[in-house]
N, C-alpha and C positions, 0 to 999 in steps of 0.2 A: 555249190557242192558238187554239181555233176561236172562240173570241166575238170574240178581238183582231181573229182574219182577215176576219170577217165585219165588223166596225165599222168596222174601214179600209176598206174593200173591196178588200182583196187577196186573191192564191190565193196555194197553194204548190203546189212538185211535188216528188218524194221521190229518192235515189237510195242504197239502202241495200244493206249487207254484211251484217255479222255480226248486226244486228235481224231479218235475217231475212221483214222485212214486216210487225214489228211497230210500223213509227210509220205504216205506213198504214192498217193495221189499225187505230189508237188513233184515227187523223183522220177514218177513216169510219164507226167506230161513232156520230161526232158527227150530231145531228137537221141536216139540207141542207149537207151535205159535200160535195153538188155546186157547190155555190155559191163553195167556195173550193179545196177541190181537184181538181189538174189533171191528177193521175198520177203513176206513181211507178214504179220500176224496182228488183228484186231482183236482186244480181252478188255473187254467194256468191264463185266460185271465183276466181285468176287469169286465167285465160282469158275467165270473162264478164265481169268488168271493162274489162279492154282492148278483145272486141270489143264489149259494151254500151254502156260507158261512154266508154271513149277513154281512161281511166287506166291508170298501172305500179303495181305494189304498192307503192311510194314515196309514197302520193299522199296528200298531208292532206288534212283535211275541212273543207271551208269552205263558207259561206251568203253569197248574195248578195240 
């Protein structure tokens, strides 16, 4: 994912649950993962999803 990110010149940014931090983890162990990512946000519980995120527990995962 990071040589795509870098080729395109695109970034990403993360918003994860139950990974825990592990796909940011994955993205910044890559050599200039400042270059393509942007940040990322951990919302374990109910609570921090709605006020981190803005989601209900109903919420599917989608990429744009």
């Amino acid at each position: 994912m990071a040589t795509a990110l870098r080729a395109a010149g695109s970034s990403v940014a993360v918003a994860e649950t139950s990974a825990g931090g592990q796909v940011s983890a994955a993205l910044l162990a890559q050599s200039g993962a400042s270059k393509f990512y942007k940040g990322g946000v951990v919302a374990y519980t109910k609570e921090s999803k709605l006020t981190l995120l803005g989601v209900g527990e109903n919420a599917k995962p989608t990429s744009t």
